[in-house]
N, C-alpha and C positions, 0 to 999 in steps of 0.2 A: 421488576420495575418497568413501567410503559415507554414509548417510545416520545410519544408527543412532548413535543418543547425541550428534549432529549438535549444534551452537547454529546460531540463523539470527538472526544480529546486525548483518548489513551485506550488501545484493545484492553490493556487490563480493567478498566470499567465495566466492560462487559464479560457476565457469565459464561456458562457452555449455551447452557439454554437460552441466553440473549441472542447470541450469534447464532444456535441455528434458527431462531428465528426470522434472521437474516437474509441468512442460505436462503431458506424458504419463501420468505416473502419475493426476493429474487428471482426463485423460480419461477414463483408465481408470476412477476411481473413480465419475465422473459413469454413463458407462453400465451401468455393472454393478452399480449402489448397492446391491442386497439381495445381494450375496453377500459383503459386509464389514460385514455389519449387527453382526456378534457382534469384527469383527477387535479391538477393544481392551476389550475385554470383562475387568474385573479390571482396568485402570486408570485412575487419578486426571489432572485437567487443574487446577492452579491457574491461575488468572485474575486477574494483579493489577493494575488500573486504577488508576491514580492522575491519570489526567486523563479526561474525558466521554467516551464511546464507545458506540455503539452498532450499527454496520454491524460491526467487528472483533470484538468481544467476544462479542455474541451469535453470530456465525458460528461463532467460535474453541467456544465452549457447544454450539451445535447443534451441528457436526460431529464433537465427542467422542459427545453424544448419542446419535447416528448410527452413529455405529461400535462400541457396546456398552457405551463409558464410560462415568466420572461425570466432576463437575466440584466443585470448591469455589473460591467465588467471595469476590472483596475488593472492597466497595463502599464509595464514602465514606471512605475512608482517614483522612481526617483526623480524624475521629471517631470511627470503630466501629475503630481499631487501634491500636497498641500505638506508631505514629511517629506519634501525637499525644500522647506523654509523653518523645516525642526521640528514639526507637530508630530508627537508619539503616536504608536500603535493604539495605545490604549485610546486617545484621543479622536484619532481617524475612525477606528469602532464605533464609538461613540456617535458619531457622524452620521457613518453609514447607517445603521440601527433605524434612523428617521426614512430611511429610503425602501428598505426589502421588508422580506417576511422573515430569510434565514442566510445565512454566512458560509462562505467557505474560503479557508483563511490558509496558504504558503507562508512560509516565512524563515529565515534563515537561522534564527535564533532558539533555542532551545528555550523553550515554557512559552514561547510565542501567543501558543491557540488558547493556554488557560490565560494569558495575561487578558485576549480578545473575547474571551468567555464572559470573565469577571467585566468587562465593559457593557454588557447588553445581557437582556433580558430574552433576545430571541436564541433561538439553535445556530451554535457556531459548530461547524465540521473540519476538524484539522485535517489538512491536505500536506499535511509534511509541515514540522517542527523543527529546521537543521539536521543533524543524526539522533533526534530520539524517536517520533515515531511516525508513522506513517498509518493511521486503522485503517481508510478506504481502502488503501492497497491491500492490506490484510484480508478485507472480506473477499475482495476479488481473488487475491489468491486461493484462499479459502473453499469458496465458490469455485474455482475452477479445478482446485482438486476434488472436489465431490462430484461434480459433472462429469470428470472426465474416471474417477475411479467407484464410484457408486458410494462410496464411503469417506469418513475422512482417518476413523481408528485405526491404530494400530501400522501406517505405513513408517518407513524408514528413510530419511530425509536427508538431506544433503545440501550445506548450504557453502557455494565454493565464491572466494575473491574476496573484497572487502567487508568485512564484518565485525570492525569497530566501528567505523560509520556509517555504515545501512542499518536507516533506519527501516526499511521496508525486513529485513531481517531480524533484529529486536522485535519490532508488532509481531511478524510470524512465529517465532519461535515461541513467544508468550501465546498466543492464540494458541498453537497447536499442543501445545503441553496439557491441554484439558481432553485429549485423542489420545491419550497411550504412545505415544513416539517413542522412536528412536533416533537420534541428530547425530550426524557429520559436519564437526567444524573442518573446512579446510581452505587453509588461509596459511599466507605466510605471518609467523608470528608477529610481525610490528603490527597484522592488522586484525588480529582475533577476534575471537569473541571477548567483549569487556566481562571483567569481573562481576561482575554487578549483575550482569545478566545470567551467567554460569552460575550464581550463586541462589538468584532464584531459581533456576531450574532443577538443582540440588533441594531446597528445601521443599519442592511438589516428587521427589523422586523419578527427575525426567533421566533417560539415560543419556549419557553421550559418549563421543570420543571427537579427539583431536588431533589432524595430520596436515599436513602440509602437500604428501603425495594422493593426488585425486585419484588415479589408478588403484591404490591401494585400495581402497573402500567402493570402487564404486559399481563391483558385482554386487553387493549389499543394499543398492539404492531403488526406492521405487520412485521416489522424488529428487531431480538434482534442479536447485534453485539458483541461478547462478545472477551475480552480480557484475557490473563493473567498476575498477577501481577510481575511485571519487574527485579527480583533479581538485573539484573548487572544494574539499576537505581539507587538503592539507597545509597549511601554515608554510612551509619551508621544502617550493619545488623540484630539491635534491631528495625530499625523503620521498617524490611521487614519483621521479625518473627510476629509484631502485625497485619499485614494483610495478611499472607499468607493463603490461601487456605478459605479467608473469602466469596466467592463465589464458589459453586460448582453445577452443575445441574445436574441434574438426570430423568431419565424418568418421574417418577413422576412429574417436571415441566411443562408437555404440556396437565398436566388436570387442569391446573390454567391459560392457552395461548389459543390465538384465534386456529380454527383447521389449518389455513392456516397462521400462522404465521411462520417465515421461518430462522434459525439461521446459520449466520455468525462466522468465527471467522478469525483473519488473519494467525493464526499457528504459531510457534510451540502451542500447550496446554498443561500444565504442568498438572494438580487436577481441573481446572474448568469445565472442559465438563465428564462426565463419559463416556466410550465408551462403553456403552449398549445405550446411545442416536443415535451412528454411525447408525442405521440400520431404523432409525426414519426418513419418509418424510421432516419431519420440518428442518431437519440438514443435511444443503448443503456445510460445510465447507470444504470437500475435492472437491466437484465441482470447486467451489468458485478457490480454489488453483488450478486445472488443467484450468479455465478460464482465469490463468494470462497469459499461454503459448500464445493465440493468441489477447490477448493487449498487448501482449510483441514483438510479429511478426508485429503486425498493427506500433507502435510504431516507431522499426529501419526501417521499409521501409520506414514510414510518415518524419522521421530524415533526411533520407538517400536521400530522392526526388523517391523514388521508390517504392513506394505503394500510391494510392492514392484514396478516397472517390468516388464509383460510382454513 
């Protein structure tokens, strides 16, 4: 399936073979930056946040930037827009649609980005959908584990902290299951991995296992992904006080880890990462976040019909 006029609403829409297309055209874009400095030159990027962002949003900004666009941007929604007098998502789409070339749509709701799909006729990009999915971060992550290990097959993965509602964990875990993995859930049980998702991993025959203790597993890891636990997730803030801050790593974590094991996180970090880990080989999570800049460029050109796989 081509890219042009494309939605990017769910990793699982896309192939093995879509996504490395991806990878790739990313590369592409990474090394060769000034020769796509004019590619979307004459197009608009709406930007509609309706929850806090700042690694996505501004990447999703700068990489139109970059590539000769413009952008118009929706801050503060609940104030400075027109669904602070009741007008639906669906409706505000609709709106905007008259203004850009293509979409990139936050939102707090689950099914948000198709509800914003089905409104327009141009390329809408989910930038986070509540806890179901997150694909841009996906390719980034994606992307930054192929950079940083020449491959993406066959590594053994570790996804530690909230993982019923990371949604940046759901999109990976789907994405990677098309690589040969092997997954470490580890999470304290109220916040697992859901049903739903173990269950597809089971009918592609992904492996897994499940602990609570990170130590236990995590000579076995070439990848650990680590999340923070989600405050504005939870409904009732006695159930976030009993897991706050239940995972925290520290230097001292990487004499219990393989030497080239390599940690992830998708940002913000609240208390799980210490930043005496920042200066640490193994901790590429500010890479990671300057890697989304060009899957973010690869992306609206591949959208737009003006970047394309060499």
């Amino acid at each position: 399936m081509g890219f042009k006029n494309r939605d990017v609403i769910s990793i699982n829409d896309f192939s093995k073979q879509d996504i490395l297309e991806v990878l790739d055209t990313a590369a592409e874009v990474e090394k060769n930056n000034q020769k796509y400095r004019e590619a979307l030159k004459g197009y608009i990027l709406a930007t509609l946040f309706f929850e806090p962002s700042t690694r996505t949003r501004f990447s999703f900004q700068a990489a139109m930037l970059r590539l000769g666009g413009q952008f118009i941007a929706l801050s503060n929604p609940k104030s400075t827009s027109s669904m602070a007098k009741g007008e639906t998502l669906y409706d505000t789409i609709k709106m905007v649609d008259g203004y850009c070339d293509i979409i990139a749509v936050r939102h707090p709701e689950v099914g948000s980005a198709k509800v914003a799909a089905d409104a327009t006729a141009k390329p809408v990009i989910n930038c986070g959908d509540g806890a179901h999915e997150h694909p841009t971060q996906t390719f980034t992550d994606l992307y930054t584990i192929k950079k940083t290990f020449g491959k993406i097959d066959g590594l053994k993965v570790g996804f530690l902290g909230d993982l019923k509602y990371g949604r940046t964990v759901h999109s990976l875990a789907s994405a990677l299951s098309y690589f040969n993995p092997k997954f470490y859930f580890i999470s304290p049980k109220t916040l697992s991995m859901p049903e739903e998702h173990l269950k597809e991993l089971r009918a592609k025959n992904v492996e897994y296992e499940e602990d609570e203790d990170l130590l236990k597993v995590s000579k076995q890891l070439d990848v650990l992904y680590v999340t923070r636990i989600q405050k504005e997730r939870f409904m009732n803030p006695e159930d976030y006080a009993k897991v706050k801050g239940i995972y925290k790593l520290k230097a001292d974590f990487l004499n219990h880890a393989k030497k080239d094991l390599k940690i992830l996180h998708p940002l913000p970090r609240v208390d799980e990462i210490d930043p005496e880990l920042d200066k640490y080989a193994q901790s590429i999570y500010f890479q990671q976040a300057h890697n989304g800049l060009f899957v973010r460029e690869a992306l609206l050109g591949m959208l737009l019909g003006k970047i394309y796989k060499k």
